[in-house]
Each structure stands twice: as C-alpha cells, then as structure tokens.
N, C-alpha and C positions, 0 to 999 in steps of 0.2 A: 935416434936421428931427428932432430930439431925439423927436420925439411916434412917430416912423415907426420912428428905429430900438431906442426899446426897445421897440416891440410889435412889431414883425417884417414888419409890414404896409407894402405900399410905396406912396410918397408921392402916388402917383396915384391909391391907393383914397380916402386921404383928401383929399383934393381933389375929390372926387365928391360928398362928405357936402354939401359949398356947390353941391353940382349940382344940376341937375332933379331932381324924385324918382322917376323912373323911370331917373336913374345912383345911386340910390341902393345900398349893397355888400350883399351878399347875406347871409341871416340867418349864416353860416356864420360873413361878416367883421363881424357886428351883433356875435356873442357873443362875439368875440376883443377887438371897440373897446373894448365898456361898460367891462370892470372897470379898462383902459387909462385911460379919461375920468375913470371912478371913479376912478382914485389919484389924477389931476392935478387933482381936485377940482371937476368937473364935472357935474352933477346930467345924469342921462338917463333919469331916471323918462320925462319927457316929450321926449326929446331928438329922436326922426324924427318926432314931431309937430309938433315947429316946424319941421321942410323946414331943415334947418342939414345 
C-alpha cells in the first residue's frame, strides 16, 4: 500500500483508522498520519471525527 510505505506506518495501523474508535492510533501515530493525509489531499481538519 503506497500510503503505508511512504509514511513508514504499517498497514495494520491504517486499517484501524476504518476500526472502532477505540482501535483508533494513538496521538503519537495521529501526528505522523495528518500531514501524510495532508499531502495525498485529504482534509483532517475533521478527520477522527468522522470515526474514518
């Protein structure tokens, strides 16, 4: 998955993100995703409030 290996993040964190929100990644892996989302053109102003 292209998305996993340029952010370094592996593909089961993201796969969490469509989880429960209680699998959701921890603020550590939150501020590693956004600006990853943010290049691929993904607005996360409101992103773990829509449970995605």
């Amino acid at each position: 998955m292209e998305l996993s290996r340029k952010s370094g993040i592996h593909h089961t964190t993201l796969s969490k993100l469509a989880g429960h929100p209680s699998q959701r990644p921890s603020r550590l892996t939150e501020r590693k995703l956004r600006p990853v989302l943010r290049e691929y053109g993904v607005d996360t102003t409101d992103f773990w409030d829509l449970g995605l």
